[in-house]
C-alpha positions as CSV (number, residue, x, y, z in Angstrom):
1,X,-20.6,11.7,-35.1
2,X,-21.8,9.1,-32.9
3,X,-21.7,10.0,-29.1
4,X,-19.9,7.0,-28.5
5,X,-17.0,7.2,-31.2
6,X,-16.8,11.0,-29.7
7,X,-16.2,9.0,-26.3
8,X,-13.6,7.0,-27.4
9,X,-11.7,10.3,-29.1
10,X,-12.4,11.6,-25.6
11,X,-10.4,9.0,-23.8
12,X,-8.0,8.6,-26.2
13,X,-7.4,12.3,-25.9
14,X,-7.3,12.8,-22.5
15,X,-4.7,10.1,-21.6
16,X,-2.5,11.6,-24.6
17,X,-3.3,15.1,-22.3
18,X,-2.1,13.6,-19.5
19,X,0.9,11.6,-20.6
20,X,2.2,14.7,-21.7
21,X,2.7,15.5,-17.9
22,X,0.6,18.7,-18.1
23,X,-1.4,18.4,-14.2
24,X,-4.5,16.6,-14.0
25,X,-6.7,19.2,-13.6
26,X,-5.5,21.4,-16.6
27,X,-5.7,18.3,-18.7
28,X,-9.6,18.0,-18.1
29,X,-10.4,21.2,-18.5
30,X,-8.1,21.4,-22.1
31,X,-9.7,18.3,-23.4
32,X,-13.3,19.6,-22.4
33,X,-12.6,22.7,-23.8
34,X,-11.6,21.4,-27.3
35,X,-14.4,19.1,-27.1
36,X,-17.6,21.8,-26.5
37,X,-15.8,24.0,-29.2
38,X,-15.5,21.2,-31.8
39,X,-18.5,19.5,-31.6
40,X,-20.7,21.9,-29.6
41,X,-19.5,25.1,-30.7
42,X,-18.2,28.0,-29.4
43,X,-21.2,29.2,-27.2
44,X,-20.8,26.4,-25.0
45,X,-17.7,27.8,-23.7
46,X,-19.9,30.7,-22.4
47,X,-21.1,28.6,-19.4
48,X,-17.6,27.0,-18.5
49,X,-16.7,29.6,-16.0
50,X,-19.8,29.5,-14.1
51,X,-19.4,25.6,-14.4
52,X,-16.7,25.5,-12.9
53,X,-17.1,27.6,-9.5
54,X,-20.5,26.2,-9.2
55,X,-18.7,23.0,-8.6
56,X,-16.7,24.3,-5.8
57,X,-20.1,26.1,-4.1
58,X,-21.1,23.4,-1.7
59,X,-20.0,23.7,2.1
60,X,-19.7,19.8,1.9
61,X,-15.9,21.3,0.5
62,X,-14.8,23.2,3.2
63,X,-14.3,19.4,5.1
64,X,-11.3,18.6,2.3
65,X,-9.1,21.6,3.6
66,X,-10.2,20.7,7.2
67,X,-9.3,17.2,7.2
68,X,-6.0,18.1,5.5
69,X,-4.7,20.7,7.7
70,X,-5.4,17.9,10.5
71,X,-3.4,15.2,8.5
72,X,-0.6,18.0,8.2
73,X,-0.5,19.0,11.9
74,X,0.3,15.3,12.9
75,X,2.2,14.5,9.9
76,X,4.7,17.6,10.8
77,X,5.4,16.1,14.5
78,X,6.7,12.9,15.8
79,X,3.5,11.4,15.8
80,X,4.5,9.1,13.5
81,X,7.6,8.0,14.4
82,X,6.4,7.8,17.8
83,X,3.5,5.9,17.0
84,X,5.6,3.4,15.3
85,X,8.1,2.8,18.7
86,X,5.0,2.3,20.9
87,X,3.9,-0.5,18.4
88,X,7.6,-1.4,18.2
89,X,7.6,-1.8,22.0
90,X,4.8,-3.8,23.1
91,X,5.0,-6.5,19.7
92,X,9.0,-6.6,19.5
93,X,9.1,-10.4,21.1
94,X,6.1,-11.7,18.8
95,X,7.1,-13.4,15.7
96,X,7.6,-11.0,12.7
97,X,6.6,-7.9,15.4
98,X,8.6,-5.5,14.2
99,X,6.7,-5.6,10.5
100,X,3.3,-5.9,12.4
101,X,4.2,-2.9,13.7
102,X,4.9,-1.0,10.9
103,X,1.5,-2.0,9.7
104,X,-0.5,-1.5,12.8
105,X,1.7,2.0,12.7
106,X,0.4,2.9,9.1
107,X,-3.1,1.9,9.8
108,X,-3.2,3.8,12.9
109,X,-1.4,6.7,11.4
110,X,-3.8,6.6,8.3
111,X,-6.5,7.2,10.5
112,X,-4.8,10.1,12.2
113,X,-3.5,11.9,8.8
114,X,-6.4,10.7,6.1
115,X,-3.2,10.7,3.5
116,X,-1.1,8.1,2.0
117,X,1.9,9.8,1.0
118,X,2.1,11.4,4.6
119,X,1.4,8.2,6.2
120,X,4.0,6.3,4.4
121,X,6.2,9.0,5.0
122,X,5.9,9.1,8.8
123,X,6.3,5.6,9.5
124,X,8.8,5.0,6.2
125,X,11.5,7.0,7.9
126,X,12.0,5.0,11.4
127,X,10.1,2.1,9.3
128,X,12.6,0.7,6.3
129,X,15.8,1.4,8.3
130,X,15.0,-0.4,11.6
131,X,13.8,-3.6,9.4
132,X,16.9,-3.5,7.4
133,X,19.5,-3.0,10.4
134,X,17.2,-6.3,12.0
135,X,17.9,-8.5,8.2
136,X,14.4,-8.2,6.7
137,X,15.0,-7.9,2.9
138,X,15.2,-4.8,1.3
139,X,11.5,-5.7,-0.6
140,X,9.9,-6.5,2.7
141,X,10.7,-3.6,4.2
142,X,9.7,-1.0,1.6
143,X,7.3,-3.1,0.1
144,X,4.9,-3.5,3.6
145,X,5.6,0.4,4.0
146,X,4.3,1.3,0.7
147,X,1.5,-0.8,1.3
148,X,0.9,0.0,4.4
149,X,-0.2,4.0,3.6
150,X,-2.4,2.9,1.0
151,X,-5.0,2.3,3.8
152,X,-4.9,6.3,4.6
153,X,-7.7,7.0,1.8
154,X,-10.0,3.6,3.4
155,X,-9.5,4.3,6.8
156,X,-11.9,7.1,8.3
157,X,-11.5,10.5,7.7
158,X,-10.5,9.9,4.5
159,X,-11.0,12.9,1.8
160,X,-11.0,10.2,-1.0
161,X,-14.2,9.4,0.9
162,X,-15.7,12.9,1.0
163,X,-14.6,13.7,-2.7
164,X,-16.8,10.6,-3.5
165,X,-19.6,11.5,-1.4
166,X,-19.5,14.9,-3.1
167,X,-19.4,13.3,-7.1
168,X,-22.4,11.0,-5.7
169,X,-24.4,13.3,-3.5
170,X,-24.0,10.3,-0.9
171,X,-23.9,10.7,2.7
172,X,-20.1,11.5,4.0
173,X,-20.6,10.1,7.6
174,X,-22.2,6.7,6.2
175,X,-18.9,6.6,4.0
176,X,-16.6,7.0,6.7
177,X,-18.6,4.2,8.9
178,X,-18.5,1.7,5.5
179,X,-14.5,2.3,5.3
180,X,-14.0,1.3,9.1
181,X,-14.6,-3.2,8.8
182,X,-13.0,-3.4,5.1
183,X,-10.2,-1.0,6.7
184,X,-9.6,-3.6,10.0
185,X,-10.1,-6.4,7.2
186,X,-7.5,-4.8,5.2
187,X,-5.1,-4.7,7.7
188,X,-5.8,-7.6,9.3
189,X,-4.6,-9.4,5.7
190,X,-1.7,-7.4,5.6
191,X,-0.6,-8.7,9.0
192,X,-1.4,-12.2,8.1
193,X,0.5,-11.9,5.0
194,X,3.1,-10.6,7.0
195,X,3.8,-13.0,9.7
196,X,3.4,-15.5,7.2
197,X,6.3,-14.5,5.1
198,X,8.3,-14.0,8.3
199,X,7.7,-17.6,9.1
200,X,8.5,-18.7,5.2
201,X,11.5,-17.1,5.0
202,X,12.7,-18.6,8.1
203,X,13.3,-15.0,9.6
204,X,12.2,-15.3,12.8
205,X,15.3,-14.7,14.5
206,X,15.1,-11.1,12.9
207,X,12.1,-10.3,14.6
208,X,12.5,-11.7,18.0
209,X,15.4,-9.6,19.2
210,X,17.0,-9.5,22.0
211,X,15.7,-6.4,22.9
212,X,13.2,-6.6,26.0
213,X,11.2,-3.0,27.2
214,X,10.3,-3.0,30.5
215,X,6.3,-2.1,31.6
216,X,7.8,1.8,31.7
217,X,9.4,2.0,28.4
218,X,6.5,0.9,27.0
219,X,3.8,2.8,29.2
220,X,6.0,6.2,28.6
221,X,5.5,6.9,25.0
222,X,1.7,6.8,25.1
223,X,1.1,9.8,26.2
224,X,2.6,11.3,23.3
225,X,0.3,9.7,20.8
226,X,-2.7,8.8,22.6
227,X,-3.8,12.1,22.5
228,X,-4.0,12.6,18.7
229,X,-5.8,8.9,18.7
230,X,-8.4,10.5,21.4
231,X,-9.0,13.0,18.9
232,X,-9.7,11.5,16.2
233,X,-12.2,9.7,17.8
234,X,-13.9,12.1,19.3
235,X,-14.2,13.8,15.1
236,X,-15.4,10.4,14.6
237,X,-18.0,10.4,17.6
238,X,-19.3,13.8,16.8
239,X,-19.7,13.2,13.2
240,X,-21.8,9.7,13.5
241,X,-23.8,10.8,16.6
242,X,-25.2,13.6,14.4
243,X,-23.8,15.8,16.7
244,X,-21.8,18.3,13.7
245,X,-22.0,17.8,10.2
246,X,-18.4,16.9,8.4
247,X,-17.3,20.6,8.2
248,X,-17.8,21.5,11.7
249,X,-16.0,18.1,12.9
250,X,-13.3,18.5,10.4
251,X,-12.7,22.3,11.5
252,X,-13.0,21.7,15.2
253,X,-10.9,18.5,15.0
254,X,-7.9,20.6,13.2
255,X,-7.8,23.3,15.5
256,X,-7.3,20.3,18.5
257,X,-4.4,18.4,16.4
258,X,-2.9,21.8,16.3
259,X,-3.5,22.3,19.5
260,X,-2.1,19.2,20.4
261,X,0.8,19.6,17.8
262,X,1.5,22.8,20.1
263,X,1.3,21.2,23.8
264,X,3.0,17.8,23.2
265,X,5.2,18.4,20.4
266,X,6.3,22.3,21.4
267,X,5.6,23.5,17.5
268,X,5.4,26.8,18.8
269,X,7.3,28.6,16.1
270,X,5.7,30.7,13.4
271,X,7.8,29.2,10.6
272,X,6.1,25.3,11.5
273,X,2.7,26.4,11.9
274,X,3.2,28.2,8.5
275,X,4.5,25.3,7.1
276,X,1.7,22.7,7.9
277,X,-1.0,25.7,6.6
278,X,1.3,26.1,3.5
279,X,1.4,22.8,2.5
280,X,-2.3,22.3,3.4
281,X,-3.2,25.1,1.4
282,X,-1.4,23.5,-1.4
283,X,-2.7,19.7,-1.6
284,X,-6.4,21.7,-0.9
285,X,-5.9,23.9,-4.1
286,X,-5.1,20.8,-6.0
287,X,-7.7,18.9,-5.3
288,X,-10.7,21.7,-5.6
289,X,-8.7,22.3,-8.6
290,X,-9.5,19.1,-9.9
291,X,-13.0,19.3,-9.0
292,X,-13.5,21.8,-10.6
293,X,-11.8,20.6,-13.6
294,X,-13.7,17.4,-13.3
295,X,-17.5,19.3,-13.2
296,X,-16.6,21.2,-16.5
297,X,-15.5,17.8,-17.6
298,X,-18.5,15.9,-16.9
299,X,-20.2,18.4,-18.8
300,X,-18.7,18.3,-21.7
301,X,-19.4,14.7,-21.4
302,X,-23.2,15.2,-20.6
303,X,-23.5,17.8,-23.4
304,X,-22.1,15.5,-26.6
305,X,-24.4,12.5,-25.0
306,X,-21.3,10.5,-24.4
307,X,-22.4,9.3,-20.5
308,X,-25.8,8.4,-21.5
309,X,-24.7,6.5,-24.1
310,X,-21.8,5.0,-22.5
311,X,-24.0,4.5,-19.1
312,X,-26.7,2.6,-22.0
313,X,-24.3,0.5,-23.3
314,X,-23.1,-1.3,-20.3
315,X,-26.7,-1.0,-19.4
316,X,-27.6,-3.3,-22.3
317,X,-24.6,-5.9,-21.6
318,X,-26.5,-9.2,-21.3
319,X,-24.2,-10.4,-18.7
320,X,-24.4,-11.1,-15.3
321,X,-24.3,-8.6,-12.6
322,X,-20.9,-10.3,-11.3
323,X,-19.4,-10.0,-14.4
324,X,-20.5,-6.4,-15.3
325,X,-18.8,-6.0,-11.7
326,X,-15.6,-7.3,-12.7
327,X,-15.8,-5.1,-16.0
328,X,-15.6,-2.4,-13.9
329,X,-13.7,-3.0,-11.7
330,X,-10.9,-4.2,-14.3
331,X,-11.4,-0.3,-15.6
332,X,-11.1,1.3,-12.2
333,X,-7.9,-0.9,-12.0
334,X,-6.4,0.3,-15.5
335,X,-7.8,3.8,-14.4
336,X,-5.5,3.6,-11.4
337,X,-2.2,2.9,-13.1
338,X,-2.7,6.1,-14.6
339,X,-4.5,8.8,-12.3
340,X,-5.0,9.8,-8.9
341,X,-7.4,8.5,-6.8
342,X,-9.4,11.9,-6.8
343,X,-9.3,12.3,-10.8
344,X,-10.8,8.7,-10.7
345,X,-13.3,9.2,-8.6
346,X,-14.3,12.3,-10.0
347,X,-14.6,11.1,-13.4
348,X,-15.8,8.0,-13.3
349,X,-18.2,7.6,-10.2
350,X,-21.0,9.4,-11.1
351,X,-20.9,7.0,-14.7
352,X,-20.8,4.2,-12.6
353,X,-23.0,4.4,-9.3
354,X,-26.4,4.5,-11.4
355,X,-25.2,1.8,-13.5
356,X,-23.7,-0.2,-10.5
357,X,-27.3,0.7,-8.5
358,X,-29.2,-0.8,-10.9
359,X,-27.6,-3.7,-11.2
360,X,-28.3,-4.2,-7.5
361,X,-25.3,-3.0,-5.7
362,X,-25.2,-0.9,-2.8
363,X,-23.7,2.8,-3.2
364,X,-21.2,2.6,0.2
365,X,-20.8,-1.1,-0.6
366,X,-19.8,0.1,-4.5
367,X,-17.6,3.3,-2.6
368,X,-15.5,0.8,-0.8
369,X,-14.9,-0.9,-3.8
370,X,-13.6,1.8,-5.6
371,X,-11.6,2.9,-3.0
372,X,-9.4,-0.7,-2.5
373,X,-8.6,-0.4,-6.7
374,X,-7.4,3.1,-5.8
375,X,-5.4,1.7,-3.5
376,X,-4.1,-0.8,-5.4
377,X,-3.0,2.1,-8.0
378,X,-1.0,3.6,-5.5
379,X,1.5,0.9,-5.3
380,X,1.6,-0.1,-9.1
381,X,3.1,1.9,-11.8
382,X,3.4,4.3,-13.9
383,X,2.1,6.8,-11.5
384,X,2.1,4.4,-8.5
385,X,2.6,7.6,-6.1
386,X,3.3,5.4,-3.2
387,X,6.3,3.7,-4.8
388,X,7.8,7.2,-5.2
389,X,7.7,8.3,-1.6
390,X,9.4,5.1,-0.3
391,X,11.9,5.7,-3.1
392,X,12.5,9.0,-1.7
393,X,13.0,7.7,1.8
394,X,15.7,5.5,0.8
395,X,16.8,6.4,-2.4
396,X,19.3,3.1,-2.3
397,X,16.3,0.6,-2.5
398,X,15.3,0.3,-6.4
399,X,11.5,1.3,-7.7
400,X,11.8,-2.8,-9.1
401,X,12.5,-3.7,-5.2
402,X,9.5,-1.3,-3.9
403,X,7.4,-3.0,-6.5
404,X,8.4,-6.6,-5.9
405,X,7.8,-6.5,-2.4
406,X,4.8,-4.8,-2.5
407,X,3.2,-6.8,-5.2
408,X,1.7,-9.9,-2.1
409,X,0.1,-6.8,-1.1
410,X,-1.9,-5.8,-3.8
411,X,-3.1,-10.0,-4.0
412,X,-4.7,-9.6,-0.7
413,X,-6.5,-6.4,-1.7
414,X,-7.7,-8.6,-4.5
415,X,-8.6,-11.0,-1.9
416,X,-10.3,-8.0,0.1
417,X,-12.4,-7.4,-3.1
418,X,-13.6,-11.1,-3.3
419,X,-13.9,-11.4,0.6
420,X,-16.7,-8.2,0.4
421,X,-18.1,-9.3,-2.8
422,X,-18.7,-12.4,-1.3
423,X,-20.1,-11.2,1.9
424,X,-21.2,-7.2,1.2
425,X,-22.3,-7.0,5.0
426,X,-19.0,-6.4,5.9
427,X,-19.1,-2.7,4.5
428,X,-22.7,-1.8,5.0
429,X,-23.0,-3.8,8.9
430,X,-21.7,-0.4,10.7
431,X,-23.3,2.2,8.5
432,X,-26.8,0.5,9.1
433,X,-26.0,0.2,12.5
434,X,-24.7,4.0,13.6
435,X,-27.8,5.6,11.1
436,X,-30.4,3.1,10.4
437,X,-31.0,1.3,6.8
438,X,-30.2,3.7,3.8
439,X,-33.0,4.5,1.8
């Protein structure tokens, strides 16, 4: 059979594997099972095992638990929350402040946790019911929110970034400094869009309020965040000034959010600090689950020929570079709807980058990319994780209302796409910058 037809009983197979809600990672390895044994044999299952931890043997790894016990230590505090009344404070008498708050809040809160769900979480909870109680529709509200934590897997640290770095054998730091401008864009076009409709819908009058803070209200709640911001950027600092590679910044920067967690936010009990390793350990397991999955997958892949043929086919496409582009980036889209960020990345990336490289793209340039389509999955449906989370947070508010207002949202990370297509020196300015012109 013809590597190609075995690729399109591949991907046929494994969405049928994962529609039938069995977990991502368990799906991969099924289908890639079958796969060796049917068209490879059965002594290609010998080397599966080995496969599979070898994937996982790379200290590059050991940054993905790091990063996440940091996101977990600020997400189980009032950092959020807090974070979101400072903004509330100091923008509540500018037009539409109170949703360029929640905004600012999620980006800022993005940075600090890496996580979407956690981000829209944190800020959802203060978030959805202020703007309600101050007449901004129901769509507004949730839709901004859920839009909103999408930027926690662009904004640096990000382990959607490291998990790429690690399928591309790309530089992590470099990553992290391409997210930072398309992140600030990002946001910036959420805010736009945001005081925009505020001033379209005529609802000025629910965001000026009459409530006024005085210089002290709105001094006295930064000590409470600033701290966690300070880290961050010192994780930041360390890791572009060559001073620790990703792991040692990752471990030493969750130690000081729990640190911090501890002194500012009194988690001194044994039961919390379990909690935030528990559920770290979880979302960790997960995701090195999937990589795992994901190495045994590209194998199978790689064995039956069906990645150099595909990656030869689009190769021989007679088109234009811009329109292989938006070929791919149309499938990244439709690979969205359907999977997590990670499982995309994982399986697709290391298709794409050589075909996207030779076409003339740069790899960060071509990461930041992939990573704005992810995003754009995590607000549309079926999976549309996002969506779920703010329905969870105010279970009265409809997945249709979440969607609707969230939909403007996903046009200006279209227009983000164009914007960096048009002008790719917005993602690779810093990186060349910070570390010199990639090679």
């Amino acid at each position: 059979m013809e590597p190609l037809t075995i690729g399109i009983l591949v991907a046929v197979a494994t969405v049928l594997v994962l529609f039938s809600g069995i977990s991502v990672a368990v799906g991969l390895l099924v289908v890639a099972t079958l796969f060796l044994l049917a068209f490879d044999g059965a002594r290609s299952l010998e080397a599966l095992p080995e496969l599979f931890f070898a994937e996982l043997n790379s200290f590059a790894l050991l940054s993905i638990p790091m990063f996440i016990i940091m996101g977990a230590a600020i997400a189980s505090t009032r950092a959020g929350p807090d974070l979101y009344e400072a903004l509330e404070r100091w923008l509540t008498r500018v037009p539409g402040g109170l949703l360029v708050s929640n905004l600012g809040a999620c980006a800022l809160f993005a940075a600090m946790s890496g996580s979407s769900p956690a981000t829209c979480a944190a800020i959802g909870k203060m978030g959805i019911p202020e703007m309600r109680r101050r007449g901004y529709p129901d769509e507004v509200a949730a839709g901004s929110i859920a839009a909103g934590g999408t930027l926690g897997i662009l904004i640096p640290p990000s382990v959607t970034m490291i998990v790429y770095g690690i399928a591309t054998e790309t530089s992590i730091g470099r990553l992290f400094l391409a997210g930072v401008v398309p992140g600030l864009l990002l946001t910036m076009l959420f805010i736009a869009w945001a005081i925009f409709d505020t001033w379209r819908r005529g609802a000025a009058g629910a965001a000026l309020t009459s409530a006024r803070y005085s210089w002290r209200e709105k001094l006295e709640i930064l000590p409470r965040v600033v701290p966690f911001l300070v880290i961050i950027a010192g994780v930041l600092y360390a890791l572009y000034g060559g001073i620790a590679t990703p792991s040692e910044t990752a471990a030493v920067g969750a130690l000081l959010c729990i640190v911090a967690a501890i002194i500012i936010y009194r988690m001194v009990r044994p039961a919390d600090l379990w909690a935030v390793l528990r559920d770290s350990t979880r979302e960790s397991v997960m995701i090195l689950f999937i990589i795992g999955a994901a190495g045994v997958f590209s194998f199978m892949l790689s064995s039956l020929f069906v990645t150099q043929s595909v990656a030869q086919a689009i190769a021989e496409l007679e088109v234009n570079r811009w329109v292989l582009m938006a070929i791919i980036n149309l499938f990244l889209l439709v690979a969205g709807f359907f999977l997590p960020p990670v499982a995309v990345i994982l399986m697709s990336a290391p298709i794409l980058l050589p075909i996207t490289i030779a076409a003339g793209f740069d790899p960060y340039w071509f990461a930041v990319i992939v990573t704005i389509n992810m995003e754009i999955g995590l607000i549309t449906p079926p999976v549309g994780l996002n969506l779920y989370v703010i329905n969870g947070i105010a279970p009265d508010i409809s997945l249709r209302t979440v969607l609707v207002g969230s939909f403007p949202f996903v046009l200006c990370m279209v227009a983000a796409i164009v914007i960096l297509c048009v002008f790719p020196g917005l993602v690779t300015w810093l990186p060349n910058l910070v570390m010199g012109v990639a090679l």
